[in-house]
C-alpha positions in Angstrom: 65.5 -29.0 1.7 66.7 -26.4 -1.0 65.2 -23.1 -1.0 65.2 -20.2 -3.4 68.5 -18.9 -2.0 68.3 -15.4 -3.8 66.8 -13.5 -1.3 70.5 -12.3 -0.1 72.0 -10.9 -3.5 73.0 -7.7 -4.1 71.8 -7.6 -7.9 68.6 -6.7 -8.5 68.4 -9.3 -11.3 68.5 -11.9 -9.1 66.8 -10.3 -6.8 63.8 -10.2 -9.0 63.4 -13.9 -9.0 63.7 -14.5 -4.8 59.8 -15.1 -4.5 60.0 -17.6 -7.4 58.7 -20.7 -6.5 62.0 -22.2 -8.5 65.0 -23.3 -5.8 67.3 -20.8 -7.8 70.5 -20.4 -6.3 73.5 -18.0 -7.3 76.5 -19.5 -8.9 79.0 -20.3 -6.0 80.4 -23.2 -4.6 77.6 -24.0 -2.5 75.3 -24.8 -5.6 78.2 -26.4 -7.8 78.4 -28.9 -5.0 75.1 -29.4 -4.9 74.8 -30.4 -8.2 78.2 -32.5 -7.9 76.8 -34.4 -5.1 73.6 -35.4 -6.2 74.1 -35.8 -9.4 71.9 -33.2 -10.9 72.4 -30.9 -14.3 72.4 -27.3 -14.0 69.7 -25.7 -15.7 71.5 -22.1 -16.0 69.7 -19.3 -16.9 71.2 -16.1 -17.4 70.0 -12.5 -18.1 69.7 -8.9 -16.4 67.3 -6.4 -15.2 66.6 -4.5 -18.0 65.7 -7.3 -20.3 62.0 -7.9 -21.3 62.4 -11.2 -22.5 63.9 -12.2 -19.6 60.2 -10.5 -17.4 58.5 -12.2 -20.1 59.7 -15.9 -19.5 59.9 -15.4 -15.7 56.1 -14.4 -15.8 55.4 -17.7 -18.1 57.7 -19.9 -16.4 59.7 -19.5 -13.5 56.7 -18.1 -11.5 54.5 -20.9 -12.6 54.4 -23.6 -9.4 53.5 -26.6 -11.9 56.8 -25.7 -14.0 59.2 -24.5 -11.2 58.2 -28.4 -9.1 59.6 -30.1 -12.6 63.0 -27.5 -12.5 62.9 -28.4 -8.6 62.9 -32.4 -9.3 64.9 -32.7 -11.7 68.0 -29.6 -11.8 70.0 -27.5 -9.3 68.7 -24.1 -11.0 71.0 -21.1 -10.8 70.2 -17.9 -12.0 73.2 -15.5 -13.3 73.2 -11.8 -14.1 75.8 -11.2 -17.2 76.1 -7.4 -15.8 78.1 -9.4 -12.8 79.5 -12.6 -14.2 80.3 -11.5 -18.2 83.0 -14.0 -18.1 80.6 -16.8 -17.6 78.3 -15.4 -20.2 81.0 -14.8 -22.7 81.5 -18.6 -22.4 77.7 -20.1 -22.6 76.8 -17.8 -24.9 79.6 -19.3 -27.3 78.5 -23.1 -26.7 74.8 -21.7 -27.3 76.6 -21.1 -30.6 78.7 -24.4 -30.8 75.6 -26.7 -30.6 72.8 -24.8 -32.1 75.0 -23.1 -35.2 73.7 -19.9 -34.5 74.1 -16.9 -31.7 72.4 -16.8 -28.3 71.0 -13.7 -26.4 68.9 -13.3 -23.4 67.4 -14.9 -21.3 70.2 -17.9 -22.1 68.8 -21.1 -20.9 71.7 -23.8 -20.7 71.8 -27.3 -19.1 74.9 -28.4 -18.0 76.2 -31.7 -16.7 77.3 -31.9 -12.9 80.8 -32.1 -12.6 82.4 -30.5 -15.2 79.7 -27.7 -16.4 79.6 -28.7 -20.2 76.6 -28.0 -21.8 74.7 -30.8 -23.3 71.6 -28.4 -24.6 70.8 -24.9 -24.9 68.8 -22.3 -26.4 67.1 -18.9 -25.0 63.6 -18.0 -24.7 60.8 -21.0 -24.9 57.4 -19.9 -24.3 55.2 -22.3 -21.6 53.2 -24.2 -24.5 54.2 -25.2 -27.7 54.2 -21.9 -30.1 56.2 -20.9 -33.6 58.0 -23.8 -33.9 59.6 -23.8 -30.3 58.3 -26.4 -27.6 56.7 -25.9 -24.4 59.2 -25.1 -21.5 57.7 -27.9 -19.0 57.3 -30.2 -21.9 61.0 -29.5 -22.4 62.8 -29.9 -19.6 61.2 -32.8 -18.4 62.7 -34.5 -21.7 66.0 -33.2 -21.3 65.8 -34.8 -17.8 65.0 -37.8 -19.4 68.0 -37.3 -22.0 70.4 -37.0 -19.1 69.7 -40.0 -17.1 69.5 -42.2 -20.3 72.1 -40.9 -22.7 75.3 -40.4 -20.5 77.3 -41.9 -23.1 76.0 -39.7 -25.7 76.2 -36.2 -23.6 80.0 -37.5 -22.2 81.4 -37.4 -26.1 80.0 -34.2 -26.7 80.7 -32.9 -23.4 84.6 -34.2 -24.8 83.9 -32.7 -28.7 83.1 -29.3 -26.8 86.2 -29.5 -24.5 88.5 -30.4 -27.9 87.2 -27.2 -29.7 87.6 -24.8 -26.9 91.7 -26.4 -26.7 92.2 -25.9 -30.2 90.3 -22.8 -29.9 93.4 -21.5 -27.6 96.3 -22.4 -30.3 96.1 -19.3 -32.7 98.9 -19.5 -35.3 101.0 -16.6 -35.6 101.2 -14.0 -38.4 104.9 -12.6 -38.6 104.5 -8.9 -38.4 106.1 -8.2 -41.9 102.6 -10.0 -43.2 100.4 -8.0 -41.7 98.9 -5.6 -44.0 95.0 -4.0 -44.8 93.9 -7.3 -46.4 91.3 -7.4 -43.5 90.2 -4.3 -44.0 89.8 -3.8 -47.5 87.5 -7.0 -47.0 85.3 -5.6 -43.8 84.3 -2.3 -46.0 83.5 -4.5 -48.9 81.3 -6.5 -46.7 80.0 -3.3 -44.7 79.1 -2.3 -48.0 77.2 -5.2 -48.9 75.0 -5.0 -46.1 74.5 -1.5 -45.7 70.4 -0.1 -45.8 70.8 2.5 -48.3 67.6 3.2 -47.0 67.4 3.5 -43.2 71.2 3.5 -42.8 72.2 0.2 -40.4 73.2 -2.9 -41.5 70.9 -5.7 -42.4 67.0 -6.1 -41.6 65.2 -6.4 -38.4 66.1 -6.6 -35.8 68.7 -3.8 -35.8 71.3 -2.7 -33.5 73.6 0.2 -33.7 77.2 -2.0 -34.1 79.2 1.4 -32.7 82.0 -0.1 -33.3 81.6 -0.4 -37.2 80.4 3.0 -37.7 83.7 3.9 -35.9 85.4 2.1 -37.9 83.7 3.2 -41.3 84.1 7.0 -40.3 88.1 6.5 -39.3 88.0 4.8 -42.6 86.7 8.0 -44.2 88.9 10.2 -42.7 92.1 8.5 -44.2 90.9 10.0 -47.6 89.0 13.1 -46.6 91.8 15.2 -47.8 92.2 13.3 -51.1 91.0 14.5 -54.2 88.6 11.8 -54.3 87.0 11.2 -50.7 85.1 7.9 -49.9 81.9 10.1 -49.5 80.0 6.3 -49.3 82.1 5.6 -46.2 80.5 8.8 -44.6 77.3 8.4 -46.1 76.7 5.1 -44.4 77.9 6.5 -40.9 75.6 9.8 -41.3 72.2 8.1 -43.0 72.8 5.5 -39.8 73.3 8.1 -36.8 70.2 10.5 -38.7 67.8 8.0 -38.7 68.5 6.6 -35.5 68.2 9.7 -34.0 65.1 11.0 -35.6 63.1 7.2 -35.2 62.0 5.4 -32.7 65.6 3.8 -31.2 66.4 7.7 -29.7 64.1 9.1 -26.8 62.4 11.8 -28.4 61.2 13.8 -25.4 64.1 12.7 -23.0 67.1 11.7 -24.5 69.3 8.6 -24.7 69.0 5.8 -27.3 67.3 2.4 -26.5 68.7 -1.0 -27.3 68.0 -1.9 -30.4 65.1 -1.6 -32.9 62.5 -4.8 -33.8 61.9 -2.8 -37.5 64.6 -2.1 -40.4 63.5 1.7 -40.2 64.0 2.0 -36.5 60.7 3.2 -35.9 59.8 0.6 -32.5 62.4 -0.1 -30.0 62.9 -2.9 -27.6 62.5 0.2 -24.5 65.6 -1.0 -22.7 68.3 1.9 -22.3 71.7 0.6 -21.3 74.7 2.8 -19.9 77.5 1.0 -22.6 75.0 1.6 -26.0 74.7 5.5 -24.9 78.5 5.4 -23.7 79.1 4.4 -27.1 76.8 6.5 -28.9 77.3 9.5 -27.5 81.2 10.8 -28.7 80.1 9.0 -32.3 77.5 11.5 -32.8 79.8 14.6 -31.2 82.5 13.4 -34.2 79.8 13.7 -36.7 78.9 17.3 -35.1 82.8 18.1 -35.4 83.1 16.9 -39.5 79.6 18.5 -40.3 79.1 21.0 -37.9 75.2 20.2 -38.1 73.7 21.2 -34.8 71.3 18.7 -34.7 74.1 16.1 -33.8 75.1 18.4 -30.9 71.7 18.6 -29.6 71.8 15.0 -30.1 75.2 14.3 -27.6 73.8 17.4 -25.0 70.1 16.0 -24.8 71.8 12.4 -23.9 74.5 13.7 -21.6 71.6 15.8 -19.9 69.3 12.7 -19.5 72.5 10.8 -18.1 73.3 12.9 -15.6 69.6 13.4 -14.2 68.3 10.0 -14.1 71.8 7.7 -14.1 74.0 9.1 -12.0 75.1 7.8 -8.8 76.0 10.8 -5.9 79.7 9.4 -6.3 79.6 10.8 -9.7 79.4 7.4 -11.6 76.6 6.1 -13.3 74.5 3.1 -13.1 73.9 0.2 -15.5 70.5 0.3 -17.2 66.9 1.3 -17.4 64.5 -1.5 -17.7 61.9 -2.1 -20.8 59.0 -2.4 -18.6 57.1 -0.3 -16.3 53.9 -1.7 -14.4 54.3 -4.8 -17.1 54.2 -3.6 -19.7 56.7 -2.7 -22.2 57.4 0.8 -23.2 54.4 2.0 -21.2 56.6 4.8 -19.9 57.9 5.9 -22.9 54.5 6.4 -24.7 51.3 8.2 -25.2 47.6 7.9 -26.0 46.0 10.8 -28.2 43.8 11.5 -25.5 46.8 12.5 -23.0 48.8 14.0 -25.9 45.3 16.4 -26.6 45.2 16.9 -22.5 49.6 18.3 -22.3 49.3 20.0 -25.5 47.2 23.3 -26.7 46.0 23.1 -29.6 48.6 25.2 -31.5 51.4 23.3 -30.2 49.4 19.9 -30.6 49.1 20.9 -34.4 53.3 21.7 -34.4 54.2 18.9 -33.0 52.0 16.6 -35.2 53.8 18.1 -38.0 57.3 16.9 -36.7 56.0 13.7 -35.1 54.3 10.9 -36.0 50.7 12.0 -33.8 48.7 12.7 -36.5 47.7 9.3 -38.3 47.8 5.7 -36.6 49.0 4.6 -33.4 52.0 3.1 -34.1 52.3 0.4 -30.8 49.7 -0.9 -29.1 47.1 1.6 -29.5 49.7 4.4 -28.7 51.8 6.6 -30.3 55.8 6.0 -29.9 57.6 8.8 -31.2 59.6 9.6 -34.0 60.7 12.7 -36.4 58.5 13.3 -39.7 59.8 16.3 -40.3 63.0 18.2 -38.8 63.2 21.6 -37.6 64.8 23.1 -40.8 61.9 21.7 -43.0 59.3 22.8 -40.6 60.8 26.5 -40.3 61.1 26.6 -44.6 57.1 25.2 -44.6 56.0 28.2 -41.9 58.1 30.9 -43.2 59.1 31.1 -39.4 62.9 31.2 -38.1 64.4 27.8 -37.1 64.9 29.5 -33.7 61.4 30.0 -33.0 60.3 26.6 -33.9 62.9 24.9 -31.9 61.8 27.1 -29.1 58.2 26.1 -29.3 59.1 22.3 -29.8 61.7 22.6 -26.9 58.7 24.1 -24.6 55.9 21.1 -25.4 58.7 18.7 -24.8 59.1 19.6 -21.8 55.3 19.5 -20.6 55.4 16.0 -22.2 58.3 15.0 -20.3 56.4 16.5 -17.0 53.5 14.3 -17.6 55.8 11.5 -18.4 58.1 11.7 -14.8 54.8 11.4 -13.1 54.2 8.0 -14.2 55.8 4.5 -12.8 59.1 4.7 -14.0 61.2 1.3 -15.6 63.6 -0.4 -12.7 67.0 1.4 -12.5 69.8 -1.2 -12.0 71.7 0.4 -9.6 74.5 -1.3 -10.8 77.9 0.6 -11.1 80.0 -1.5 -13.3 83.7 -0.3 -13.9 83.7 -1.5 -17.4 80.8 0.8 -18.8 81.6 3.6 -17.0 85.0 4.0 -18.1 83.3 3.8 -21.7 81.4 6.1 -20.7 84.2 8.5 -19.4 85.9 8.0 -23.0 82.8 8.9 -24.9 82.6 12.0 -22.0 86.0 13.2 -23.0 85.9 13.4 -26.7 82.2 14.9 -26.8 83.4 17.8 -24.1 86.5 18.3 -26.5 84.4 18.9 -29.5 81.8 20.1 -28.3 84.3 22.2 -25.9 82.0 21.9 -23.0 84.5 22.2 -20.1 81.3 21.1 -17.9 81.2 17.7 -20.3 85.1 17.4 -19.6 84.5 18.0 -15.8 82.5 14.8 -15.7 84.3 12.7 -17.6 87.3 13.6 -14.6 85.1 13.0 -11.5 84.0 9.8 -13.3 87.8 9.0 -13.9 88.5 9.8 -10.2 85.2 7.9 -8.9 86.7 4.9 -10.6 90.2 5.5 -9.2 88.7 5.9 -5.7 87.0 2.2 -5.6 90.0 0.4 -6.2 90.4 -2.5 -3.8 93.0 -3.0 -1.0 95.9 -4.1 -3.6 94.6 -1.0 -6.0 93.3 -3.0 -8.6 90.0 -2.0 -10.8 87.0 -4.4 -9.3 83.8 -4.9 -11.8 81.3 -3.0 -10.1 81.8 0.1 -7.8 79.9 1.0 -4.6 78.8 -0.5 -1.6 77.6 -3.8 -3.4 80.5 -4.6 -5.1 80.8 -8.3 -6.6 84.0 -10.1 -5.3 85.1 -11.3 -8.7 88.4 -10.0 -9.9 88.3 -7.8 -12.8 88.4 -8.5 -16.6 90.4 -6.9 -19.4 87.4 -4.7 -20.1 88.0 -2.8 -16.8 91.6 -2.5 -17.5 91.1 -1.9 -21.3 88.1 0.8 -21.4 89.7 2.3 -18.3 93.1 2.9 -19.8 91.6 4.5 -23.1 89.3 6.7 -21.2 92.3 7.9 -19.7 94.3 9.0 -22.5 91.2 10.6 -23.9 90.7 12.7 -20.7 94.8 13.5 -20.8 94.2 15.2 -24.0 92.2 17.8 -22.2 93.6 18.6 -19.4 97.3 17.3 -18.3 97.5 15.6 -15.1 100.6 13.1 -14.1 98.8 11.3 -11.7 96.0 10.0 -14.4 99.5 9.2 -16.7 101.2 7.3 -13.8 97.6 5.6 -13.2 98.1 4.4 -16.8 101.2 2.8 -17.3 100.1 0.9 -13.9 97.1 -0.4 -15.6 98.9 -1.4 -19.2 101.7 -3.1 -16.5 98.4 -5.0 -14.6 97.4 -5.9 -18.7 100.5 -7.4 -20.1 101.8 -8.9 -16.9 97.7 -10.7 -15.2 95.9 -11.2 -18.7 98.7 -11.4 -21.7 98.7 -15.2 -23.5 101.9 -16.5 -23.9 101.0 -16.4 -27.8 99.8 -13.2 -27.8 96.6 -11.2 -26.9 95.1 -10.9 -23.7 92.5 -12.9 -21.6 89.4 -11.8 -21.1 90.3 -13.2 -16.6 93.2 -12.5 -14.7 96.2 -15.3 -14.5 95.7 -14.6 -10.7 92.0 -15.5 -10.5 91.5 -19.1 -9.2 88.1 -19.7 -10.3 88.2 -22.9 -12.6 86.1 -22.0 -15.8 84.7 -24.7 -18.8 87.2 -22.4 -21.2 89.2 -19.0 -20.5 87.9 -16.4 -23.0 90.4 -15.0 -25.1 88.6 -13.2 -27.7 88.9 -10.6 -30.3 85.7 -9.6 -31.9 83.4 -7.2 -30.5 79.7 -8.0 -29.0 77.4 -5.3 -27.7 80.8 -3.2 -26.2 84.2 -3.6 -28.2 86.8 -6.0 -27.8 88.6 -5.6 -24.8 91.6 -6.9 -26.5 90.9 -4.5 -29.4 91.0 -1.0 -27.0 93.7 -3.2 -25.1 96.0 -3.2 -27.9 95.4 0.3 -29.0 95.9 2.1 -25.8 99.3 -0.3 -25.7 100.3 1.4 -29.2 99.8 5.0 -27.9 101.4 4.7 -24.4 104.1 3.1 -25.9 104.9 5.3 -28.3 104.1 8.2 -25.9 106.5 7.0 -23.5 109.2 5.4 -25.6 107.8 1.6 -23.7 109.0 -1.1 -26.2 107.0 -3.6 -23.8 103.7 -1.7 -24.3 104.5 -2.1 -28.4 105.6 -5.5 -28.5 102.5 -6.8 -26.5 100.2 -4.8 -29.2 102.3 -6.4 -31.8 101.8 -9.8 -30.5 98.3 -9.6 -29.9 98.0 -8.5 -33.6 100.3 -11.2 -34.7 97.9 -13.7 -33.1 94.4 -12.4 -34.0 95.0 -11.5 -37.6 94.1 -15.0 -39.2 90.6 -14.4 -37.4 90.4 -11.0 -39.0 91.0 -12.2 -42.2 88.2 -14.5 -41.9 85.5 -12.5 -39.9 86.4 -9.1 -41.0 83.0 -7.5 -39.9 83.1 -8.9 -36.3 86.3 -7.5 -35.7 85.7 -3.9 -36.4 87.3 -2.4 -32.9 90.4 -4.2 -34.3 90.7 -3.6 -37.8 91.2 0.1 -36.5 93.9 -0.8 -34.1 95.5 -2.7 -37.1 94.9 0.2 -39.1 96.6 2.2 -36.5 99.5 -0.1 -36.7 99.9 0.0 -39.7 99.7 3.5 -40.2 100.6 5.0 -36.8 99.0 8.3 -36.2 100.5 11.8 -35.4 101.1 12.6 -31.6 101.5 16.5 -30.6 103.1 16.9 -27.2 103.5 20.7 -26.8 105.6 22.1 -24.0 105.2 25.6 -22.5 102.8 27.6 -20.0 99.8 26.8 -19.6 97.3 29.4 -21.6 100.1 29.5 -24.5 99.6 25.8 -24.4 96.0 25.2 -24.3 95.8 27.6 -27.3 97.4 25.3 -29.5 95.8 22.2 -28.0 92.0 23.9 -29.0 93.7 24.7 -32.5 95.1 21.1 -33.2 91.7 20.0 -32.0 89.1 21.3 -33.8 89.8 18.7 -37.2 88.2 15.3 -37.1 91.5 13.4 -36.8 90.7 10.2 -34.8 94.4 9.1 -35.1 95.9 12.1 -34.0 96.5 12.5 -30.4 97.1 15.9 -28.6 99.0 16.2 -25.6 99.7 20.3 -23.6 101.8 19.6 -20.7 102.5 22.8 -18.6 106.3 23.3 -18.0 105.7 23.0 -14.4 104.0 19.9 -14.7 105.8 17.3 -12.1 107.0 13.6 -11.7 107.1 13.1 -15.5 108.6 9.9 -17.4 112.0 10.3 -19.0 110.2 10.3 -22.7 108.4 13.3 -21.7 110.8 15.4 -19.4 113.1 15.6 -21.9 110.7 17.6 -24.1 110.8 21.4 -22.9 112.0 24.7 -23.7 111.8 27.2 -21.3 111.3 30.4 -23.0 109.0 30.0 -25.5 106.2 27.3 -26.1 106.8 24.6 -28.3 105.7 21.5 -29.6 106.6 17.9 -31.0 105.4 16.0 -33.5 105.6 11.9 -32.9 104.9 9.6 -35.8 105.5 6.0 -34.3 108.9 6.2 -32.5 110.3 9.0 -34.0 109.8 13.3 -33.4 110.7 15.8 -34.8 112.5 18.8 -33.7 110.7 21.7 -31.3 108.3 23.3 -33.4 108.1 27.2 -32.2 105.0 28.3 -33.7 101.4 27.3 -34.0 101.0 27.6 -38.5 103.6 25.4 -38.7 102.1 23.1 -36.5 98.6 22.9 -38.0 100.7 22.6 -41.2 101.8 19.2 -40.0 98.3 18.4 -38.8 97.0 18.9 -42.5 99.8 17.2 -44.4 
């Protein structure tokens, strides 16, 4: 007799349903055959720890005995996390799109047929009765139980309409590389433009999510005509008004640190309470490059106070962090993160209540649920100007009654910590480390974005390749491109701090495991491995970004750099290819493919790469000079003379007496440059 066959998983998603009353089993070959061999569809349903839509339909649904006997009767039931399986998710999340014209999310609920694992029905959350327009759950699945035992005919030639797409989906048509030019990204900022919130900053209404990737790609935009006589100051605008009132609302954790999910409001005020590890990862270096082109301190406290929370409450003793924070504590969503006026007149005296209600939003209504979830009114400079009292002191005092907030607050029932350590987002996360620890020059900030590097490096498996997830629990499946992809570009970030061989040589062994396991034969990379024998419903090969950017995107960029680094014309022609083959879907979808307009961009453009030669303080003095500019396609590289085992590319470029340097523009350099004005001379120009 089936059982709920949870109980032995390692992710605490799953684990989370093994008292269900629903049969759930994982998705392995045990619960394929199952299906196979009785004849049953899958009902699929996948989500992840964190997610309180995902509580919320497990509390309505999958803990209800009446519902799970129907799922029981009628379905093999699997439950999947997307933190382990993104590949699978990548794909159902696409045919959610496919049949229903519009995108999925989580929790994804998708019925598939028995043999071959083609969806015949989807959709996300449905609520246990009939409500907005959305039908019961029981009422539901007992009709697409129905469906499937009485319209085979009709579910086989959609089943063969989906399989067509996904084939023709595989045949991109190739763009020679003498037609590739900025069309696409003329057409992205137009669009970007269009949707901007002059307002609140963002794109669109509610809900609202951060889309990193476009604000990176708006402020790289920026930088290509700070020096003009006419900047794009709208292209900056739109990146600051974003990142300010993101930070000062509701999405950022006022007392703690760290940025939520995404916000249910246009102005950003209410969060969904989730905090994942890839959003911060993301976050994080954006506001740091914002602190380095304005020098406003508020964006540094912004990048310390997040790097701070990290490293208390998210990081693993192996020096890697985990995945995500959950919405809910006791039930409830956001109960953690927020406060009655009855406890906020208990923390606070009453001078400090009356300061803080003038830079927070405690004064008038509760603003969730009877409680108060906090945002900036005023800031610090406005608030020092209003009391005739130095910023200092104010900051001090706020500082101080944040602090006895966050006291109160850590002796509450915290959210569920998925103890997770996915490769993927900590390697974003070492990226983000890199650059904010450059700017910021924090050599503690670039001292954990190394031990992160070197935790990763130290969990390869027995053939030393990257594996999904780190640590004692570590999920089977063979990596994806993100793992290579994020890891490789974290890599060159942290090489443009401190020089070390090994991390180089680590590298080019990653871009060989990217061209030679996930490269097309038409160009671009798969998101699985050509070794991996797992037989999927379609092998994602995709370009546009999602909640983390394209893997093919970083992919191709870090193929650029090391290529022209090194001298590697197999590094450039695999980025050229991949271009060649995702530039029709750039030109259509400009705004989804924001990661790889800049790699395009790039391409087109290549930046400037210093590699300076000499001993090491002479060196590192020139490195912190040529550093200190917002110049996101510039790449800086101080390699001590005594430095060891070095490609050809790279040996080559000494001289022994004095320091010098050499300035790469594609594949050609320029002579030894002995002295450090004439070097920032080339930066500038």
């Amino acid at each position: 007799m089936p059982i709920n066959r949870l109980q032995d998983s390692t992710s605490p998603y799953l684990l989370q349903h093994a008292n269900d009353p629903v049969h759930w089993q994982p998705w392995d070959t045990e619960a394929l055959a199952q299906a196979r061999a009785q004849n049953k569809p899958i009902l699929l349903s996948i989500g992840y720890s964190a997610c309180h839509w995902c509580h919320v339909m497990a509390h309505e649904s999958f803990s209800d005995k009446n519902t799970a006997a129907i799922m029981n009767e009628h379905f093999v039931n699997i439950k999947l996390d997307r933190e382990e399986r993104p590949d699978l998710d990548k794909i159902y999340q696409l045919t959610h799109q496919l049949l229903l014209q519009r995108p999925g999310g989580w929790p994804l609920t998708v019925f598939l047929t028995p043999d071959q694992h083609i969806p015949f029905f989807a959709g996300t959350y449905f609520p246990p009765e009939p409500r907005h327009g959305m039908p019961g759950f029981p009422e539901l699945i007992q009709r697409i139980a129905q469906y499937f035992q009485n319209e085979g005919e009709s579910i086989q030639t959609q089943g063969e309409q989906i399989k067509n797409f996904f084939n023709s989906f595989d045949q991109r048509e190739l763009t020679p590389s003498n037609k590739l030019d900025k069309t696409p990204i003329i057409k992205a900022l137009t669009v970007l433009r269009g949707q901007f919130d002059q307002q609140f900053g963002g794109f669109g209404g509610a809900p609202k999510f951060p889309f990193p990737s476009s604000l990176e790609f708006l402020l790289q935009q920026w930088a290509l005509t700070a020096y003009d006589e006419e900047p794009d100051r709208q292209l900056l605008f739109m990146v600051s008004q974003t990142l300010q009132h993101m930070a000062r609302g509701g999405l950022y954790d006022q007392i703690r640190g760290g940025f939520y999910r995404y916000s249910v409001d246009q102005a950003w005020m209410i969060p969904h309470f989730e905090k994942m590890l890839y959003d911060n990862a993301q976050l994080i270096p954006l506001y740091a490059q914002l602190f380095q082109i304005s020098g406003e301190p508020f964006y540094r406290e912004i990048v310390s106070n997040s790097i701070e929370w990290l490293v208390a409450d998210m990081q693993h003793p192996n020096r890697a962090f985990y995945a995500t924070l959950d919405a809910d504590s006791e039930g409830v969503e956001g109960k953690f993160y927020v406060w009655s006026r009855e406890e906020l007149e208990s923390v606070l005296d009453f001078d400090d209540l009356h300061l803080l209600e003038q830079h927070y939003n405690i004064a008038g209504s509760a603003n969730f649920e009877g409680h108060y979830h906090l945002h900036q009114i005023a800031d610090v400079a406005a608030l020092a100007e209003n009391t005739n009292t130095p910023r200092e002191q104010i900051q001090n005092r706020i500082n101080l009654s944040k602090q006895q907030l966050l006291e109160v607050r850590n002796r509450r029932v915290r959210p569920q910590r998925d103890n997770k350590l996915l490769t993927a987002w900590n390697a974003l996360l070492a990226r983000g480390l890199s650059i904010s620890g450059r700017i910021l020059e924090s050599e503690n900030i670039k001292h954990q974005a190394f031990a992160l590097l070197h935790s990763i490096k130290s969990e390869l498996d027995q053939h030393g390749n990257l594996r999904v997830q780190m640590g004692e629990h570590s999920h089977p499946k063979h990596a994806f491109i993100d793992e290579y992809a994020f890891t490789l570009d974290a890599i060159l970030e942290a090489l443009q701090n401190n020089w070390d061989t090994d991390l180089l040589l680590w590298a080019c062994d990653l871009a060989d495991v990217i061209i030679k396991e996930y490269q097309a034969e038409n160009g671009g990379f798969y998101y699985t491995a050509h070794s991996d024998e797992e037989t999927l419903l379609y092998r994602p090969l995709t370009f546009s970004d999602d909640a983390l950017p394209s893997g093919n995107a970083v992919a191709i960029k870090c193929l650029l750099r090391l290529g022209y680094l090194l001298g590697n014309p197999d590094y450039l022609q695999a980025a050229e290819k991949a271009l060649n083959c995702s530039y029709l879907e750039m030109d259509k979808s400009p705004q989804a493919h924001a990661s790889l307009l800049t790699v395009l961009d790039e391409y087109l453009e290549p930046g400037k790469q210093f590699i300076i030669r000499g001993e090491s303080a002479d060196i590192d003095n020139w490195k912190n000079s040529l550093q200190k500019l917002y110049s996101p396609k510039t790449l800086v590289f101080a390699i001590p003379n005594h430095a060891e085992n070095l490609p050809d590319a790279l040996s080559s470029k000494v001289f022994r007496e004095i320091s010098v340097a050499y300035v790469c523009e594609g594949t050609m350099c320029s002579a030894a440059i002995h002295d450090l004005e004439s070097l920032i001379a080339q930066l500038v120009n």
